[in-house]
N, C-alpha and C positions, 0 to 999 in steps of 0.2 A: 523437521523434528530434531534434526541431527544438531543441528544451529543453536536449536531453544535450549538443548539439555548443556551446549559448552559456555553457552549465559549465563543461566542458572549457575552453571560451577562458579564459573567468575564472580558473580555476585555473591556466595558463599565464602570464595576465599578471602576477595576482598574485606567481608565481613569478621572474620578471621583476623586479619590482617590487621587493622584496626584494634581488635580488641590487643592484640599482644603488644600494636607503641604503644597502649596505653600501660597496658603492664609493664614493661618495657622501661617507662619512667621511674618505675619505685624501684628499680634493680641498682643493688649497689654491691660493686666488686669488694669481695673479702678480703683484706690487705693481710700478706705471708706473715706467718708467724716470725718473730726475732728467732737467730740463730742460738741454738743449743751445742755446746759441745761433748756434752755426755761426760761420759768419763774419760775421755780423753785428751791430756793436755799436747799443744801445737807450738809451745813456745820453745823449742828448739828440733825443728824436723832435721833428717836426714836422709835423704835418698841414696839407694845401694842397687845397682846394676849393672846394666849393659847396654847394650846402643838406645834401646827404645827409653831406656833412662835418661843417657845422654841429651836423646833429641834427633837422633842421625835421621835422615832422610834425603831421598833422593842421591841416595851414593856417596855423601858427604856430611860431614858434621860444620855447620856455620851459624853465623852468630843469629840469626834470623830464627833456624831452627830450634838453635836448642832454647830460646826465648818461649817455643811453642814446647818446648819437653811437658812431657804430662806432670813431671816433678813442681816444673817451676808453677803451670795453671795449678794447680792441688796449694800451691805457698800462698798463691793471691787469694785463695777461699779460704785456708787457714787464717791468715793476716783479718781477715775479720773476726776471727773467735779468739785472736790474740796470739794468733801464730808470730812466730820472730821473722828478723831480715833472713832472708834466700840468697847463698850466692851458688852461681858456677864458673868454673873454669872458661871462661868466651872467646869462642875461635877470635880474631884479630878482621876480620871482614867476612863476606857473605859469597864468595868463590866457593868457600871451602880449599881442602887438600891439604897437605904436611908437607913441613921442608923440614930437614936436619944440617945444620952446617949449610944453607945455601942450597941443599940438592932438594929437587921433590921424588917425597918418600909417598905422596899418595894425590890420586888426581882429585880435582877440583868437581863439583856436585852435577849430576843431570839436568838435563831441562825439556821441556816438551818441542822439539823440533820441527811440527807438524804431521809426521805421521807416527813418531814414537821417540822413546826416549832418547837423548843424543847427546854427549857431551858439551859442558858451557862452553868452551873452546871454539866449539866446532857452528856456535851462532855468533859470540859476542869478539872473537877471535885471541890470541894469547892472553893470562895473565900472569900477573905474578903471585906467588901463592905466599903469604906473609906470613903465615903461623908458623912458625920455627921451634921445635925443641928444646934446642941447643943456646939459642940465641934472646928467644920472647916470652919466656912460659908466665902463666899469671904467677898472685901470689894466694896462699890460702888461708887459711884451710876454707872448704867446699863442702855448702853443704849439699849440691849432687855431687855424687861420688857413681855418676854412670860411665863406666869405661866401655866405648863399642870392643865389640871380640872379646871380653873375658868371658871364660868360661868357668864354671863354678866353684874348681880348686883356685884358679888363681885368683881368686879376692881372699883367699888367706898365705898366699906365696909373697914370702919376702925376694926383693929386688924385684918383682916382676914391673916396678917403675923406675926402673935404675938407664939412664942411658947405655950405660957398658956392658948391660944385657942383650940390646938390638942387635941382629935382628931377630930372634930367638926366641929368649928367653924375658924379654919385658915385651910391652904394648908401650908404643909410639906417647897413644894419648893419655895415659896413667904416668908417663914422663912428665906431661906435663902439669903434673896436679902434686906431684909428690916433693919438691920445692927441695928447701934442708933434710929432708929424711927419703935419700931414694932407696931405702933398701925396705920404709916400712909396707906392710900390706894396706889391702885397700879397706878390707874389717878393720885394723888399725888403726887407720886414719877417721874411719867413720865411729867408729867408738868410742875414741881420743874425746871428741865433741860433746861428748854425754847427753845423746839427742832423748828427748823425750817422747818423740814418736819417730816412728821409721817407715817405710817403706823398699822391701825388697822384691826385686820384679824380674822377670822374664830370667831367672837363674836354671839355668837348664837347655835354653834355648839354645844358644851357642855349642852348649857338649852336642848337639843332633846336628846344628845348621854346619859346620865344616863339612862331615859327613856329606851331606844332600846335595852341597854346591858343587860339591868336589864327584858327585855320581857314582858314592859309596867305591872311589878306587882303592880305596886305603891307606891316602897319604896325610887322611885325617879321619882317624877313627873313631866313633862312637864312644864318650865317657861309661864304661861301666858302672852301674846302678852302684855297687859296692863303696865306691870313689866320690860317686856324688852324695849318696848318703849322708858319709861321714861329713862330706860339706856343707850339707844343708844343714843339717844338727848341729855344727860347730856354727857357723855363722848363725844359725837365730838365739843359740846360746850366748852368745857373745852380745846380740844386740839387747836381748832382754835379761840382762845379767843386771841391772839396776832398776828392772821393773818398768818397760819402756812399752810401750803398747806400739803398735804397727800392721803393717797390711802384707801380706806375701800374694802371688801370684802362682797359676800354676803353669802348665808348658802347652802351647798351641800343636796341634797337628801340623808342623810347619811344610807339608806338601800340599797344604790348599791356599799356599800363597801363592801370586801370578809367577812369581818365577820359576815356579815348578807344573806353572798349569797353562800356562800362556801359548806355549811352542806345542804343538799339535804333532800326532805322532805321524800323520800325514801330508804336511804340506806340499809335495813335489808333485803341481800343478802338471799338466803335459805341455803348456808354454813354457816353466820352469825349463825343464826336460830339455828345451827348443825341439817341440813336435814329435808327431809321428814318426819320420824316417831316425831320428836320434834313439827314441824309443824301441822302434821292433830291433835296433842293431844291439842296443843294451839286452833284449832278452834272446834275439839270437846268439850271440856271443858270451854273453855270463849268466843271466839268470836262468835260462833255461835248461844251460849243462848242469849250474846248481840245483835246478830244482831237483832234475834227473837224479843225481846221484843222491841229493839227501832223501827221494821219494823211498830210491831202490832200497835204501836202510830204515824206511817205517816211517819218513818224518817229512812225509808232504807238505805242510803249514807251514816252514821253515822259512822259503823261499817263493814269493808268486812272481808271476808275470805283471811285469807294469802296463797300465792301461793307459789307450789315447786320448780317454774320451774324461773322465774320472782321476779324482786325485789320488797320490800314489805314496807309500809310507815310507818312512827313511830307512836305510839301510844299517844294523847296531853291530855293536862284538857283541855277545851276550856269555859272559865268564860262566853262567851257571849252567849253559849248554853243553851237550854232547860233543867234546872234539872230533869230530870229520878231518883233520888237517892229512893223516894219513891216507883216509879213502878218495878223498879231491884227489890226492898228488897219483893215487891209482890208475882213477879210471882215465885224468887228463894227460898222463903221460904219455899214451901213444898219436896221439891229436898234436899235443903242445912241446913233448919232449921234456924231460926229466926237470932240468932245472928250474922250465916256466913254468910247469906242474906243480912243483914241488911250492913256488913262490907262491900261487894260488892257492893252494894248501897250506899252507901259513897266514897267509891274508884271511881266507874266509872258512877258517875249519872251525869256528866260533860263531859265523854269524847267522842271521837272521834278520827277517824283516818287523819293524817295530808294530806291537796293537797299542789299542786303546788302554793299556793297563799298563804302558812304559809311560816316566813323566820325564820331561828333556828339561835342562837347566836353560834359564832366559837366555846370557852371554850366545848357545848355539843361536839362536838366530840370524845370529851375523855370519856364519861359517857353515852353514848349511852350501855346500856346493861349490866352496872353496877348495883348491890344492892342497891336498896332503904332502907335508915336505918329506921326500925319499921314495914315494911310494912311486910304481910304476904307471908311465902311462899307456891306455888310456883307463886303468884300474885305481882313479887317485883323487878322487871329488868325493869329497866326505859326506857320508851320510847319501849319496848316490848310487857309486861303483865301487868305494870302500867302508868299510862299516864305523861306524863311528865309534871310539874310541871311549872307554869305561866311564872318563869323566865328563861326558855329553847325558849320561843318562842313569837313569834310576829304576831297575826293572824291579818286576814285584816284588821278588825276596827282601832286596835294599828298603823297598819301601817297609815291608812290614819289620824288620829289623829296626827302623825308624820310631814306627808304628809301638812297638814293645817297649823301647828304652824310653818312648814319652810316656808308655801308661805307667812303668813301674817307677820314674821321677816325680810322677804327678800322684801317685798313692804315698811315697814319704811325704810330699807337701804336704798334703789333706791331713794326714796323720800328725805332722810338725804344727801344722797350725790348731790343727785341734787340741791338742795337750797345751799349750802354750797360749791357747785363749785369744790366736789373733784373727786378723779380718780375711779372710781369703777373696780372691777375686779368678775368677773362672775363665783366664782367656782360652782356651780350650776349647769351651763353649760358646765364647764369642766370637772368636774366628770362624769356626763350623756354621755358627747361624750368617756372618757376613758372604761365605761362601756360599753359601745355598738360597736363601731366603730373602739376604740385605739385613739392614740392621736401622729403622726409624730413628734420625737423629734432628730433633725438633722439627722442623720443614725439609729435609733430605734422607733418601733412603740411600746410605751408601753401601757398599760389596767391595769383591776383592779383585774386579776387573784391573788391569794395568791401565792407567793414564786416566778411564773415566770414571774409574767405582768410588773415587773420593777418601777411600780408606785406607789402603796401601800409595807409599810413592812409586818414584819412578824407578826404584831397582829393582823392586817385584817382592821387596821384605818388609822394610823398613814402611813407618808409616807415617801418614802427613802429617800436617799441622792440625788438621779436623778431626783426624784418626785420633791422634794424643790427645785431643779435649774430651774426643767423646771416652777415650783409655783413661783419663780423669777422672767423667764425671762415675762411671762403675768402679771406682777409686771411693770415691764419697758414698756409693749407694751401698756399698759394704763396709764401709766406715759407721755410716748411720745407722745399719744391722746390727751392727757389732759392739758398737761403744756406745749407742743413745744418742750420737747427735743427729741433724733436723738438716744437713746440707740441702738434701733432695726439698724435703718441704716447703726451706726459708727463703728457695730461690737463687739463693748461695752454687751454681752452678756455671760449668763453661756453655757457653750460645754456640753453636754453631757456624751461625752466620760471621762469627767474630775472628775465623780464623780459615785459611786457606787451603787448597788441594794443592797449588799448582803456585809454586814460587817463579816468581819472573826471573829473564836470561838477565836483565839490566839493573835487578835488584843490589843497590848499595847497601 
């Protein structure tokens, strides 16, 4: 009976089946609508940013990448509704890195090493890095105007492309774009142009990103809202002072990028460790007198015992913590004697073992269990038996301090673009969904995994070549919002398939 009734089905579906080639035959695919460009004219773009402008990826800016900048895919869609010629500034070869005068002033791009990211060098062995300053710079004007590292004052700082500013006061590669006029700005220079559409992108991003890489030590502060302001409103004033239509961007949560998510607050394995007998000597000998004394003052959590069995969390300074430096040198000075005491009490009157709410910058990875230079031994394995030092890490406070100067940059945006009637684009919201969720990009779901999520490269920031088209095509889908034109509908869009995650070590 069982037999008869999966017959009957077949003979049903079949029947089915049948009926729909026949339907089937009369179907005819609807050919895209021609491209609209609304109200907005394309015949002289101008791109204003920063690395993701530029193109940079993978730790370097090269002629390969910035080919894939989300500016230059956005010119080729333009160029069919009558957009003008695109130029940019183009690194000299596909290494990447800067030389000035012959010295290299910055290394050559990452590449996938087989278990992570690794320097070209370090697969395809020396090169020589061609792009010179001093020596090679194109000629212009440009119409990207993406400098990596500026930050939002300085695209209206005069000389900030002046060679005789470095290393200071200019950026390297705004040297290179600024030709006869090193002392004008980079709104300046994009203005000069009298572009009829623009795009301004990721402005803001850089005032937060020093901050974070740097693990909020202070040696690169957070732009105050006040300062960026007045930047933002000068700069869109400036671009639409002739009636210029354009797209603005607003600021990502940049701590759900891999380089702030990647490094685990736990990695120290008990093979790490080298075993059991390494382990109980570390907590007989230091964690356990720590714990003791930080318990006897209220604060048990401070400090655990490492475990043999289970992975174990790295050891931090934490600036925001209770100084113990006094009470350590107390109770250890009749055990260890004044001076080792006291040295202990200097080393860890700050620390603490890291949670799930610390986020470690990528670069630790490599230095996870490495010598400390000067530190005693055997108190001197960073992030083991010494704590790691401020700019390894981003404890909560830093984060939300992060957290605040991106909400309140990203409410002038919304505001700036709203009064001025232009297209906003919401990375914010599109990093957040990448990080969580993925992000459907024609036949690939990419995220913001390091090496395999397809959307960030290999420095844990910057974003690939598939990143920038799909950062294109939500470029057009708020263009076509905004001004009436049809990119999204007419097909007029970047593919996917047409551009890469992962640039090759042998790529000329």
């Amino acid at each position: 009976m069982k037999n008869i009734k999966y017959i009957l089905l077949s003979a049903i579906l079949i029947g089915f089946t049948s009926c729909n080639e026949d339907d089937s035959n009369d179907m005819i695919e609807e050919p895209l609508p021609e491209l609209t460009t609304g109200s907005a004219d394309f015949s002289k773009y101008v791109s204003l940013g920063a690395s993701f402008t530029a193109g940079y990826t993978d730790g370097a800016l090269f002629k390969a990448s910035q080919q894939s900048s989300f500016p230059n895919i956005l010119a080729q869609q333009f160029a069919v509704g009558g957009g003008g010629a695109f130029t940019q500034p183009l690194m000299n070869d596909n290494y990447g890195g800067l030389a000035a005068g012959g010295t290299r002033i910055a290394s050559p791009r990452l590449v996938f090493g087989g278990a992570g990211p690794v320097p070209l060098e370090n697969v395809i062995g020396p090169v020589t890095v061609s792009t010179d300053i001093l020596l090679n710079n194109p000629t212009g004007p440009f119409n990207n105007m993406g400098v990596p590292g500026a930050k939002s004052y300085h695209l209206l700082a005069n000389g900030y492309g002046n060679a005789a500013g470095l290393p200071n006061l200019a950026n390297p590669y705004f040297v290179r774009m600024t030709g006869a006029t090193p002392n004008a700005s980079m709104l300046d220079m994009a203005t000069a142009q009298n572009p009829t559409f623009f795009t301004l992108s990721e402005i803001g991003g850089n005032d937060v990103l020093g901050y974070a890489t740097t693990g909020g030590d202070g040696t690169n502060p957070i732009t105050d809202t006040a300062t960026f302001n007045a930047a933002f409103n000068g700069i869109v004033t400036a671009l639409t002072a002739n009636d210029a239509k354009g797209v603005v961007t607003n600021v990502p949560y940049i701590t759900d990028l891999p380089h702030f998510t990647t490094v685990p607050h736990n990695p120290l394995s008990p093979a790490l460790l080298g075993g059991a007998t390494n382990i109980n000597t570390l907590n007989a000998q230091l964690y356990g007198p720590l714990r003791g004394i930080f318990t006897a003052y209220g604060e048990p959590n401070r400090i655990q015992l490492l475990s043999t069995t289970s992975a174990n969390p790295l050891l931090i300074n934490d600036e925001s913590a209770v100084d113990r430096s006094a009470e350590i040198t107390a109770a250890l000075t009749p055990t260890l004697g004044a001076p080792t005491a006291a040295a202990f009490g200097a080393i860890f009157g700050r620390a603490r073992h890291a949670t799930d709410a610390d986020l470690f910058v990528l670069p630790l990875s490599s230095s996870i269990g490495t010598v400390v230079s000067g530190a005693p031994a055997p108190i001197n394995l960073n992030g083991v038996s010494y704590p790691l030092a401020d700019k390894w890490v981003l404890i909560p406070s830093e984060q939300t301090a992060i957290r605040n100067a991106t909400d309140a940059y990203n409410a002038t945006i919304s505001n700036v673009a709203s009064t001025n009637g232009l297209a906003l684009v919401n990375l914010n919201a599109i990093l957040t969904q990448a990080s969580t969720t993925g992000i459907m990009f024609d036949d690939y779901t990419i995220n913001t995994s390091l090496v395999f999520g397809g959307l960030v490269s290999l420095d844990g920031i910057h974003l690939t070549a598939r990143g920038y088209a799909l950062m294109a095509n939500k470029f057009l889908e708020a263009i076509d919002s905004t001004y009436g034109s049809n990119f999204i509908a007419s097909g007029n869009v970047a593919k996917a398939g047409n551009y890469t995650t992962n640039f090759s070590p042998t790529l000329q």
